[in-house]
Backbone as CSV, one residue per row, in Angstrom:
resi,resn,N_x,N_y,N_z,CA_x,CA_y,CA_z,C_x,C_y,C_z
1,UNK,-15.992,53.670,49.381,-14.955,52.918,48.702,-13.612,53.088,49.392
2,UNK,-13.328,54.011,50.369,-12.403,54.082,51.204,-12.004,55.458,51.289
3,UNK,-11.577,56.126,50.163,-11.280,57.572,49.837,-11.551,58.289,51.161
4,UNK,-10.368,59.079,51.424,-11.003,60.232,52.400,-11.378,61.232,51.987
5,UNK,-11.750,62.135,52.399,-12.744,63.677,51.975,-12.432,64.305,51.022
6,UNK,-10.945,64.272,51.059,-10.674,65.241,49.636,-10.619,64.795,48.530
7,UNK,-10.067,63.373,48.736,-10.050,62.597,47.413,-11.660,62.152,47.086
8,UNK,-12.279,62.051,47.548,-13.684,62.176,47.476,-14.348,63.097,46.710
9,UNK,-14.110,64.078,46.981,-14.393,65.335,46.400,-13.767,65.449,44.883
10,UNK,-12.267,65.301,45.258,-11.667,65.179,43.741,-12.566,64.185,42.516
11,UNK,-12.549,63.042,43.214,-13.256,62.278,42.153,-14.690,62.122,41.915
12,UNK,-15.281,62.913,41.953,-17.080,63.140,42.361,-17.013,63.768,40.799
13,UNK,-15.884,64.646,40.224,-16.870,65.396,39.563,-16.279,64.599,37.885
14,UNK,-15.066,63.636,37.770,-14.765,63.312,36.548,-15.796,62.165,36.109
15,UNK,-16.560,61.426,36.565,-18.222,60.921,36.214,-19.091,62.017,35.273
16,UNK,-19.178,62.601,36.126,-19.691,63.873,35.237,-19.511,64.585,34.152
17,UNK,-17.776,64.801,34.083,-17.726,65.044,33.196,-17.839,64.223,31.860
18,UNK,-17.529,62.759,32.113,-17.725,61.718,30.966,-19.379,61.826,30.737
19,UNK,-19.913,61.852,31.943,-21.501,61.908,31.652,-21.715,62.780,30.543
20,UNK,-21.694,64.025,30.622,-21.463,65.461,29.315,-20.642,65.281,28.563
21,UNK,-19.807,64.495,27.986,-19.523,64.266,26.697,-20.553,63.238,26.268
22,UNK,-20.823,62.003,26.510,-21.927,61.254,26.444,-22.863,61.912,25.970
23,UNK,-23.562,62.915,26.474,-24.874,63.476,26.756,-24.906,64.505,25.060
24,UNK,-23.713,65.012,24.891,-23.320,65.580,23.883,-23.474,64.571,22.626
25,UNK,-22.842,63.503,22.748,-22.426,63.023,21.808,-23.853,62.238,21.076
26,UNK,-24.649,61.769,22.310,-26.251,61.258,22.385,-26.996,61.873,21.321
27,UNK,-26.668,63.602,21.869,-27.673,64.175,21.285,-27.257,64.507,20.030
28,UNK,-25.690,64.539,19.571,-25.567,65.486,18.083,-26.166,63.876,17.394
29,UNK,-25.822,62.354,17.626,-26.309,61.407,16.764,-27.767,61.807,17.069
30,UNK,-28.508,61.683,17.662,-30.069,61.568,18.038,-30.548,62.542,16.635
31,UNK,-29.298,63.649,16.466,-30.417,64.646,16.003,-30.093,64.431,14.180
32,UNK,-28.397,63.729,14.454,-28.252,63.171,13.167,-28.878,62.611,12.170
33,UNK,-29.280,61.496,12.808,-29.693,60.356,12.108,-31.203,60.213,12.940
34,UNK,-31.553,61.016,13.462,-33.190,61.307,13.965,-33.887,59.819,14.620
35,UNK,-32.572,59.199,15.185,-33.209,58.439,16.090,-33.152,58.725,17.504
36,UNK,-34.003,58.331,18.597,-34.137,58.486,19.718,-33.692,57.373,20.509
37,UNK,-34.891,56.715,20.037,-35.528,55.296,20.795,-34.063,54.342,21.008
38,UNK,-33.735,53.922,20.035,-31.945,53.336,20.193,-31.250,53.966,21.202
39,UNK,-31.018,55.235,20.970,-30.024,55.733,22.051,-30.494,55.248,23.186
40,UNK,-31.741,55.844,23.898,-32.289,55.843,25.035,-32.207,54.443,25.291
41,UNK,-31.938,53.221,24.517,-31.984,51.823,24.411,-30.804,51.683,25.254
42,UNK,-29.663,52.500,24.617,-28.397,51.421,24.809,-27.985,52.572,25.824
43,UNK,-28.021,53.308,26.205,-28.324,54.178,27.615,-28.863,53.479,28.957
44,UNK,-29.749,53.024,28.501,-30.604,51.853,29.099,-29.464,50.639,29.818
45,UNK,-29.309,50.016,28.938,-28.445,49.021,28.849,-26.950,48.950,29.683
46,UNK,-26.647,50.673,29.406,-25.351,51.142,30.011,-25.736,51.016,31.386
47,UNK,-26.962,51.546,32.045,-26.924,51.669,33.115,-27.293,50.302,33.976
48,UNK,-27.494,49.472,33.014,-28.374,47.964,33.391,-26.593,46.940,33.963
49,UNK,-25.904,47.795,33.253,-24.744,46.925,33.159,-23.980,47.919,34.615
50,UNK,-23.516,48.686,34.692,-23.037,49.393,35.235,-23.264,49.577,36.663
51,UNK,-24.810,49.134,36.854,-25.790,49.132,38.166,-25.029,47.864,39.234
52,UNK,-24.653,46.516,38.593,-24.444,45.494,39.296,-23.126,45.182,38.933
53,UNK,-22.369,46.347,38.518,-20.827,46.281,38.565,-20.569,47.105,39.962
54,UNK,-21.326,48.376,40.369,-21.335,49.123,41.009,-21.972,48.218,42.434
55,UNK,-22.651,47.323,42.399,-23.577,46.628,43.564,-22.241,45.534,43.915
56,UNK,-21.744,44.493,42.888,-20.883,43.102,43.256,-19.857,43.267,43.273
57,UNK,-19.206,44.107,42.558,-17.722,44.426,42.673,-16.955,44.944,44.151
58,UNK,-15.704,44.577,44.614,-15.106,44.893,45.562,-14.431,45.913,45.256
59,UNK,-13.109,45.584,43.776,-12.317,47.099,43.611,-12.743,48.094,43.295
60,UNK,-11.863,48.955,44.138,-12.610,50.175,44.146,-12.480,51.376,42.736
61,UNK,-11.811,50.521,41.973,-11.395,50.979,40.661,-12.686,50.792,39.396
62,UNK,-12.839,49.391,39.992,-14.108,48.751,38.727,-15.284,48.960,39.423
63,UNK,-15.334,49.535,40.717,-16.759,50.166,41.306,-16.521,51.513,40.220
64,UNK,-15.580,52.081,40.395,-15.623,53.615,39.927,-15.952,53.602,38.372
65,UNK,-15.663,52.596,37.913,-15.996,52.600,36.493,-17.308,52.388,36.107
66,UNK,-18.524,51.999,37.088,-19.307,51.433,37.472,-20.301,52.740,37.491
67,UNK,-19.737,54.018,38.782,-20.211,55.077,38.562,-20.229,56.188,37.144
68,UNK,-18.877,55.532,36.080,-18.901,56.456,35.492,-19.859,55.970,33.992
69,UNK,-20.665,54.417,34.731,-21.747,53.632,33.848,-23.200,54.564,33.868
70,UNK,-23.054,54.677,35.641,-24.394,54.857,35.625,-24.599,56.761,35.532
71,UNK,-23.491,57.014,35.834,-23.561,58.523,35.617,-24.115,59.284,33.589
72,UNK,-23.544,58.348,33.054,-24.132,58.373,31.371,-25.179,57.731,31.454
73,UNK,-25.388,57.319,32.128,-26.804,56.484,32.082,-27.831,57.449,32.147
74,UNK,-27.305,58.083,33.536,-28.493,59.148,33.920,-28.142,60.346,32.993
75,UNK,-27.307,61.193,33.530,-27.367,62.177,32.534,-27.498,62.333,30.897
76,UNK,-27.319,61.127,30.291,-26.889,61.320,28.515,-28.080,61.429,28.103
77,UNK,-29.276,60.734,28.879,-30.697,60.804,28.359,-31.261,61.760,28.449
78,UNK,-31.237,62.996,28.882,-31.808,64.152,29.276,-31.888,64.876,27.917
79,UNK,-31.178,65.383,27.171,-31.442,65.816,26.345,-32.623,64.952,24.860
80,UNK,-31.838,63.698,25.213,-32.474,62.867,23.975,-34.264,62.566,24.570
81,UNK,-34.095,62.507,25.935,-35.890,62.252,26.180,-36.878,63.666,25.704
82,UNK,-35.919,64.915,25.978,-36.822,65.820,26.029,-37.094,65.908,24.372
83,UNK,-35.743,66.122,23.646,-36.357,65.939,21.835,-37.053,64.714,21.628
84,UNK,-37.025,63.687,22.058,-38.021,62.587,21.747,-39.244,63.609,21.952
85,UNK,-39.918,63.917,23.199,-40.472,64.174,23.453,-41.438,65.528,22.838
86,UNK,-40.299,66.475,22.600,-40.842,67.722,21.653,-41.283,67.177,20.474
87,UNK,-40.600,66.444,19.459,-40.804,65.985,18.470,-41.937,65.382,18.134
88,UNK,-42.477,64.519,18.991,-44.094,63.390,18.745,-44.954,63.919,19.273
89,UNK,-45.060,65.797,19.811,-45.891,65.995,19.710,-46.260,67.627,19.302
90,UNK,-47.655,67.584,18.782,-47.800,68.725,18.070,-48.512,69.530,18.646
91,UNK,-48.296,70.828,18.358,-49.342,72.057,19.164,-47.788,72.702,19.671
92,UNK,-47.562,74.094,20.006,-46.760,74.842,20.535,-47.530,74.335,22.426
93,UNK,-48.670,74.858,22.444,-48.864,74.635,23.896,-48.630,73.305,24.550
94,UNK,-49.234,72.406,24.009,-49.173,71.211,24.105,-47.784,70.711,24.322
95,UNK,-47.359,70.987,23.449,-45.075,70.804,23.855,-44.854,71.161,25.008
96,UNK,-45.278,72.609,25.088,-45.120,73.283,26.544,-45.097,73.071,27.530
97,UNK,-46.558,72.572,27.640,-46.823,71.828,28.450,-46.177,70.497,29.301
98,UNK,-46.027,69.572,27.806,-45.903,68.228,27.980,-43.789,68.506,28.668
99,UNK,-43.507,69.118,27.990,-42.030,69.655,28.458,-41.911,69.959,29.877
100,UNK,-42.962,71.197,30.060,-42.912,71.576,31.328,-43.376,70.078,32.518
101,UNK,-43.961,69.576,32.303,-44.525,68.168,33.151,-43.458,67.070,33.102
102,UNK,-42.867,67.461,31.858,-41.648,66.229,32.383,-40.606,66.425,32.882
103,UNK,-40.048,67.725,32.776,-39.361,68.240,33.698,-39.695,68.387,35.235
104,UNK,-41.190,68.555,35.435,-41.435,68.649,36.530,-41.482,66.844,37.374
105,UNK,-41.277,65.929,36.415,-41.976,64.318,36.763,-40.810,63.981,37.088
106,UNK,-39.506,64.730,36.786,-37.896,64.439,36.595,-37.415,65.209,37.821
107,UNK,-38.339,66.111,38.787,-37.904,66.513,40.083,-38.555,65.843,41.008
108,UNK,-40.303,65.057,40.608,-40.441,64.319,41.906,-39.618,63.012,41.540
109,UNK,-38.985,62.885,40.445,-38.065,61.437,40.852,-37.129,61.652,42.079
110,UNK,-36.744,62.563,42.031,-35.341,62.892,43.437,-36.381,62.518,44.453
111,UNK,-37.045,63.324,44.396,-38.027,63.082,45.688,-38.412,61.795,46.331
112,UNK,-38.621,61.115,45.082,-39.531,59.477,45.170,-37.928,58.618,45.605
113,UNK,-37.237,59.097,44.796,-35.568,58.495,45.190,-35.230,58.708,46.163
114,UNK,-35.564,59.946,47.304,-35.168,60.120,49.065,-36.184,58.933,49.646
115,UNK,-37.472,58.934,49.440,-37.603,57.451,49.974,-37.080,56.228,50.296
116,UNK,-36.265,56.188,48.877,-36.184,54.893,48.588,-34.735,54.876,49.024
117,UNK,-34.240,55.689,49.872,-33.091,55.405,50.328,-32.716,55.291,51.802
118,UNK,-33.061,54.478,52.471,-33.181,54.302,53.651,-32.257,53.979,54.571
119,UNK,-31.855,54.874,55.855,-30.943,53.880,56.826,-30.708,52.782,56.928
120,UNK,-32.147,51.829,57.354,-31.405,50.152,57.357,-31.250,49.590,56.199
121,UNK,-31.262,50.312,55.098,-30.160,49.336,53.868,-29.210,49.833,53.671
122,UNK,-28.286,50.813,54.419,-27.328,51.171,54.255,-25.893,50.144,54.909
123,UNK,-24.985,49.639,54.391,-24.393,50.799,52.884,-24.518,49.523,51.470
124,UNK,-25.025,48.727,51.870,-25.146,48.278,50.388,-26.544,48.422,50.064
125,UNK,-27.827,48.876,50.453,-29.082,49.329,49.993,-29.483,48.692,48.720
126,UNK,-29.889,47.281,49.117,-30.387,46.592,48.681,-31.832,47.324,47.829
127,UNK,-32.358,47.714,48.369,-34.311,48.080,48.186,-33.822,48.870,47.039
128,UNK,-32.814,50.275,46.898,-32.698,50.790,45.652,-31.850,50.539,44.273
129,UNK,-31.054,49.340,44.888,-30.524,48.496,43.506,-31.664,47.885,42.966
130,UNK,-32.724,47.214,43.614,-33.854,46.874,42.875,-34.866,47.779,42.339
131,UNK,-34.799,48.557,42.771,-35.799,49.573,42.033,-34.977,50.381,40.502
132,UNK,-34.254,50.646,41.349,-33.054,51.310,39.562,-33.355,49.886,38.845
133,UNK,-32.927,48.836,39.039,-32.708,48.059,38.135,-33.728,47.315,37.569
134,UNK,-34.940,47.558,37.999,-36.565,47.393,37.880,-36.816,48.467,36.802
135,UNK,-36.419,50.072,36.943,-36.850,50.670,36.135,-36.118,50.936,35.243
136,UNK,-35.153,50.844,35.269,-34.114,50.485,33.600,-34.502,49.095,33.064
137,UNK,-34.682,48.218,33.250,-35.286,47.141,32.308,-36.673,47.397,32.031
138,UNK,-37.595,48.091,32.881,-38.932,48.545,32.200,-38.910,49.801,31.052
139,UNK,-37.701,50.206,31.128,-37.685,51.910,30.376,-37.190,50.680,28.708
140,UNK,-35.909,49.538,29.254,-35.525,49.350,27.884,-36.268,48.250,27.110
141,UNK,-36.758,47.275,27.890,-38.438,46.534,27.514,-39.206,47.231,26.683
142,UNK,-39.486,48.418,27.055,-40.478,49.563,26.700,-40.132,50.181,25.413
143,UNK,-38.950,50.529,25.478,-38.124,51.287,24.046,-38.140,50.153,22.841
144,UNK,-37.568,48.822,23.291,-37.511,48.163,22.406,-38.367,47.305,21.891
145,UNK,-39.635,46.773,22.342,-41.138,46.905,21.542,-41.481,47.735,21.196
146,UNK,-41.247,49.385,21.635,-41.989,50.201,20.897,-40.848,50.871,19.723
147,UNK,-39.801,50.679,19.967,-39.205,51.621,18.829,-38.927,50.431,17.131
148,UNK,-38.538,49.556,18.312,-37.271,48.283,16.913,-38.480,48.012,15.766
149,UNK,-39.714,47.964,15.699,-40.637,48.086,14.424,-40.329,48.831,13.772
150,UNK,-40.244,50.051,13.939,-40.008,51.368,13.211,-38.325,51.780,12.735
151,UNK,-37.455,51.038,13.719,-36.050,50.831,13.247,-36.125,50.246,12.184
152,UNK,-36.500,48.916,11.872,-36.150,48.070,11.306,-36.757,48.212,9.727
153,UNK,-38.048,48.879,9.811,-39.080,49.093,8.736,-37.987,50.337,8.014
154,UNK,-37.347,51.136,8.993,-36.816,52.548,7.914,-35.503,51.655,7.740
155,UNK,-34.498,50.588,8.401,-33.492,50.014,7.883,-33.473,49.160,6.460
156,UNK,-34.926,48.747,6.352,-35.109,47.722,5.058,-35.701,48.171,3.809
């Protein structure tokens, strides 16, 4: 975006920090009002929006706002997938398990993500705007046939 090194550095980490209030705020509603599926929805959504502000945009202001889309995007769900996740299922081992595997499915993503980031699409890397934006509309497709029945049945 132009920034030289230090200012680079400076601004790397205030994304983040909005990410962790997000991520906070995700989880005290999630655990509030004991929904998941919504959050992870409009999480979804954040990052669906945020992805091709960050891809079309020129200023380097509304790119940055762009990162601080997809940065809640990624981080705010972490807590709310793993209580989704503890929650629907039963057995102490079985949690364990299923915890330990998704944590572990959440390190070969980095991995599967160094692929997908390649020299000749650099610097606008076409191949991984389509894939992020392939798998955030399959994650919120997914949430919202499977959750909005069960929203709507405990709303009425």
């Amino acid at each position: 975006m132009g920034f030289d090194i230090g200012m680079s550095q400076l601004l790397g980490a205030p994304p983040y920090g909005a990410a962790g209030i997000i991520m906070f705020a995700c989880a005290w509603v999630g655990d509030k009002y004991r929904l998941r599926g919504p959050i992870l929805f409009g999480l979804a959504c954040l990052g669906l929006i945020g992805l091709p502000v960050l891809r079309w945009t020129t200023p380097p202001g509304v790119r940055y706002f762009g990162i601080f889309l997809i940065c809640a995007t990624a981080n705010g769900g972490i807590p709310t997938v793993m209580a989704y996740q503890a929650n629907n299922i039963r057995g102490q081992w079985k949690r364990a398990f299923a915890s330990a595997t998704l944590v572990g499915f959440g390190g070969l993503g980095g991995i599967a993500g160094s692929t997908v980031f390649r020299q000749q699409d650099s610097p606008v890397g076409t191949l991984i705007f389509f894939v992020i934006f392939g798998n955030l509309t399959d994650v919120s497709c997914r949430i919202l046939t499977s959750e909005l029945p069960s929203v709507l049945v405990r709303t009425v």
